[in-house]
N, C-alpha and C positions, 0 to 999 in steps of 0.2 A: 557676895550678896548676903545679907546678913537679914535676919527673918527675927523679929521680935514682940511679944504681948504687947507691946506699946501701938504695935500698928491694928492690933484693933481697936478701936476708937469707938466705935459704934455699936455692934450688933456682933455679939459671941458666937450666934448660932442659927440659921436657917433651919426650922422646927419641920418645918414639911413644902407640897407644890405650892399650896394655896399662897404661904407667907412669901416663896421666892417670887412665884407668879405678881404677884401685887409689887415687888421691890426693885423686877425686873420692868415694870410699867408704870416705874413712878416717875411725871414727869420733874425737871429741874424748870427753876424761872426761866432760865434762857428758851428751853420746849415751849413754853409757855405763853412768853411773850413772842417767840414766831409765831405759835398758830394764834392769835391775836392779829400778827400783822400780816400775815399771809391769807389771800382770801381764796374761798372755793373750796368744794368739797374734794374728797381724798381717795385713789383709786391706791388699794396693797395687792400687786400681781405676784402671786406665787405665798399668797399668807399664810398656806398650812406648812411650811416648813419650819425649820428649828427657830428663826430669827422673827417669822410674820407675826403669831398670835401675841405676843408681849408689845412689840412695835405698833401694831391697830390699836390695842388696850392705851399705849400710851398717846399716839394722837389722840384719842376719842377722852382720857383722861384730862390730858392737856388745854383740849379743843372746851371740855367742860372747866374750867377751872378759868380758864380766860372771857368766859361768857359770850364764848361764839359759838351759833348755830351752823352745825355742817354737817355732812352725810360724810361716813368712811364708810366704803365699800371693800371688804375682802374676798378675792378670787383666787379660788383653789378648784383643784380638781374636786377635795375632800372626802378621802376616803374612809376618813373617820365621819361617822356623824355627832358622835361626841363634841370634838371640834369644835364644827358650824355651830352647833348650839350654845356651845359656851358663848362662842363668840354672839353669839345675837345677843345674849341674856347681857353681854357689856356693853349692848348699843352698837355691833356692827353690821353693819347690814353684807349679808355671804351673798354669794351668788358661784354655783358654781360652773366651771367652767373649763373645757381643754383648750387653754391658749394659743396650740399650732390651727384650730379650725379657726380658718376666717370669717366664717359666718358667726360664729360666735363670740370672735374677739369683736369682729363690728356693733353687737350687739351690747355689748357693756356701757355701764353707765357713761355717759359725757365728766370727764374732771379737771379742776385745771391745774389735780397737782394728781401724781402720777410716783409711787413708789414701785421700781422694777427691783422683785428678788427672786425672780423665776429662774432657776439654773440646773446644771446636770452636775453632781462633782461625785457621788460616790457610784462607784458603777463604771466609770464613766470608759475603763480602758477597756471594756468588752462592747461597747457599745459606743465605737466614736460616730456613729453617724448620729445618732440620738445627739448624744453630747455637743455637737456642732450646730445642731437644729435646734436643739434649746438655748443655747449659748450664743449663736450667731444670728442664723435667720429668725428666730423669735423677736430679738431687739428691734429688727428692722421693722417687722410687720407690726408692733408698736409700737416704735418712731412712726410707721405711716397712720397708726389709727389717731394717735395723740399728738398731732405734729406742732399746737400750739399751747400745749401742758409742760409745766415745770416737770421733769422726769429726774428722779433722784434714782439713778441705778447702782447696784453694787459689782462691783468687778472684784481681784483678789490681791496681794501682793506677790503671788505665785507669777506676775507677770515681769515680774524683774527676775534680772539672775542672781544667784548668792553671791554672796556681800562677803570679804572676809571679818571673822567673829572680831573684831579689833573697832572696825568703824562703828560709824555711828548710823549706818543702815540706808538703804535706797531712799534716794527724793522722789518726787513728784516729775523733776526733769530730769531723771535719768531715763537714758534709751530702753526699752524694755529689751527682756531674750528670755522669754519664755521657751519651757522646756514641757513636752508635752502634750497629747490631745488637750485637757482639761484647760492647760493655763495657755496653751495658742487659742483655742477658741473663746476664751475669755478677753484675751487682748482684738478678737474678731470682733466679740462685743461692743467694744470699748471703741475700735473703726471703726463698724455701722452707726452705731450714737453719734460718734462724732460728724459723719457725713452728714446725717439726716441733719445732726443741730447746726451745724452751716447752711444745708441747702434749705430749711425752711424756718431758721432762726430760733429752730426749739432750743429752750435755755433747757442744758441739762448738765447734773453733775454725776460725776464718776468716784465711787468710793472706793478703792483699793483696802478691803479688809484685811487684817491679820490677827485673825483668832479671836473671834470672841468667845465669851470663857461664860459660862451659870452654871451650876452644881448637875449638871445633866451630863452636860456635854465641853468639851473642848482639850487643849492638851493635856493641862491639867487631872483634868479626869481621864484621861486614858492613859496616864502614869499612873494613878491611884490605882488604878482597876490591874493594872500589871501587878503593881507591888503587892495587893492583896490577895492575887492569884499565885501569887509565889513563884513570876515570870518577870527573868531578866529587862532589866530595861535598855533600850538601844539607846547608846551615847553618839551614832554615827551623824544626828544633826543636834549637833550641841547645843546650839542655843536658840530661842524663838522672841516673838514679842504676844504679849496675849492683852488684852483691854474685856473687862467687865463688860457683856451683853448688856445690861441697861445704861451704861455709858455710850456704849457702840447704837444704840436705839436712839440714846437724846442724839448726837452729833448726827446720827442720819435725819432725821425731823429738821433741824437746824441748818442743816443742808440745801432746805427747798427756798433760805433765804438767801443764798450765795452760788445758784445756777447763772451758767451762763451760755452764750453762743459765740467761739464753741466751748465744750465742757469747760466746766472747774474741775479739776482732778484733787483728789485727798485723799493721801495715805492715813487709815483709822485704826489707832492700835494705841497701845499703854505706852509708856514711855518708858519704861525700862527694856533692859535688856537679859533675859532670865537663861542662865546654865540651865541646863538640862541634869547636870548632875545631882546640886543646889536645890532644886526641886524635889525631885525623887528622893532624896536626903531628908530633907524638910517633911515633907509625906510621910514619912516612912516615920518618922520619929513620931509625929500624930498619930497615926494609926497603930503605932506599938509592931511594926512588921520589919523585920532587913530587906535591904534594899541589895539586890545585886544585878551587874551593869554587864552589857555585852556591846563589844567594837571600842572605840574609843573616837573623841569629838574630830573632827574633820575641821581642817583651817576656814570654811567657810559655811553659809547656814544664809537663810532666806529668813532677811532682815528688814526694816521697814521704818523710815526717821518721821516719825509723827509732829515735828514739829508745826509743818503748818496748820494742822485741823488744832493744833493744841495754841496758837496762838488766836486761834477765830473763835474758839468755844471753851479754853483755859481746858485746867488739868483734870483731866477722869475723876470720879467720886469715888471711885472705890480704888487703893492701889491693888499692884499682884499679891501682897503681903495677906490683904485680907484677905481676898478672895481664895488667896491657896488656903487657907484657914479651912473656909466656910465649905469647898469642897472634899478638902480631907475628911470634915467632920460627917458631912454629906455620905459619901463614898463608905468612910468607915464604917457604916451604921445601918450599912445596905439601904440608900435612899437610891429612889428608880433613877435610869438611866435614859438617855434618848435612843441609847443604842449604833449608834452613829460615829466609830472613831474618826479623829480627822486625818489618820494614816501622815500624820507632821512628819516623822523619819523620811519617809521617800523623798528619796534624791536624783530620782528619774523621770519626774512628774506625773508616775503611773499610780493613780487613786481609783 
């Protein structure tokens, strides 16, 4: 893999939150012209996590820019109220809420599109009864509340098994063999949805994520964060796939135009395939730090073939090239963190 100035194209440097936050919720024409043709206001369950507040920002961005009036609702616990506020000051309307109480999920607004990102992953192997409840029966108990809402849910690619590093990575119809509380209860998910969208014809699609990556958070950044700590980097899951956060936000938006009964499934990820070595390599030379490696890469790795989301909504905007860029520079320069690794080495499925 070869990493070169030519691949930045665009934008040398992410200055601070405010400029990522805005670039992370910009939407593309295609965002665009969905909310356009999709009608009905917009329900984001679980929006105070890493993925909701940029992904609101970009419907509601979207939703303005195409001259349709709509209401997005974001539902979080929120235990920031920083948060909530932001997010109202961009036009969303919060409401908070604990999604396992019934009375309170009955309570949420009526919508007829329905973004599910509500999940358990970090924590999760001290706590599988949570993990399961949030993962599994939560799906179901809204499948039952929105049973005639476009429901664009996220699930993970942790739901396949590793792929050897050679291929070109798990489909969409490969058998799943999840390993794990975390990625068995996510493929639980991905059952409940699928029963409920047969038995009451909810059109819903199923996103198989694989890493999305903003200068906060993601593999990417938790190689930088080693190398600068002057901490080996583990080679024992050599390779990964990672896609731009606001790539991985348009294709979810553009998703509420390709549900179906039962699901659509899409695997959501970059299209390349990135060493682990190659990277930290790469990093390392930007931030002016040696890089040194512990274990060595394993014949296989939890892989993911994006061709078909990439043929429904073409290729990512941003490649990995930049984006490792924009985080090194990020990282180097002590810019904040989410704090959140995605623990990508485990090959146990214990996160």
């Amino acid at each position: 893999m070869n990493f070169t100035n030519n691949d930045l194209s665009e934008i040398d440097r992410i200055e601070d939150v405010e400029q990522l936050e805005e670039m992370l919720s910009r939407p593309t024409e295609g965002v665009i012209e969905t909310m356009r043709r999709v009608e009905g206001d917009i329900v984001v369950l679980g929006v105070g996590g890493k993925i909701g507040p940029s992904l609101a920002r970009m419907a509601r961005r979207a939703s303005d820019e195409a001259g349709v009036a709509r209401r997005i609702f974001g539902v979080a616990r929120f235990s920031s109220g920083e948060l909530q506020q932001q997010l109202q000051s961009q036009g969303i309307e919060t409401v908070r809420c604990n999604l396992l109480d019934r009375a309170a999920l009955a309570a949420l607004p009526e919508a007829p599109n329905v973004l599910y990102l509500a999940a358990m992953k970090f924590g999760s192997s001290g706590q599988t009864g949570m993990t399961w409840a949030m993962n599994t029966y939560l799906p179901g108990m809204v499948a039952e509340r929105y049973p005639k809402s476009r429901i664009v849910a996220y699930s993970t690619g942790n739901v396949y098994p590793m792929v050897p590093v050679e291929s070109a990575g798990s489909l969409e119809t490969d058998a799943p063999s999840p390993v794990g509380d975390y990625a068995m209860s996510c493929l639980g998910r991905e059952r409940i949805l699928t029963h409920f969208s047969l038995e009451n014809g909810t059109p819903v699609a199923l996103i198989r994520l694989n890493y999305a990556h903003e200068c906060r958070y993601g593999v990417m950044v938790d190689i930088a964060q080693q190398i600068l700590a002057c901490k080996p980097v583990d080679l024992s899951m050599g390779y990964f796939n990672a896609i731009w956060q606001g790539d991985n936000n348009a294709i979810t938006l553009q998703s509420l135009a390709h549900v179906a009964s039962g699901p659509c499934v899409l695997n959501v990820t970059g299209p390349e395939k990135l060493p682990v070595r190659d990277v930290a390599e790469e990093i390392g030379r930007l931030v002016g730090k040696p890089v040194r490696f512990a274990g060595t890469e394993a014949p296989d790795a939890f892989l993911s073939n994006a061709a078909k989301s990439i043929e429904l909504f073409g290729q990512p905007r941003v490649p990995a090239e930049r984006f490792l860029r924009w985080i090194a520079d990020w990282q180097g320069r002590g810019g904040p963190s989410l704090g959140k690794p995605t623990k990508f080495q485990s090959r146990n499925g214990a996160f």
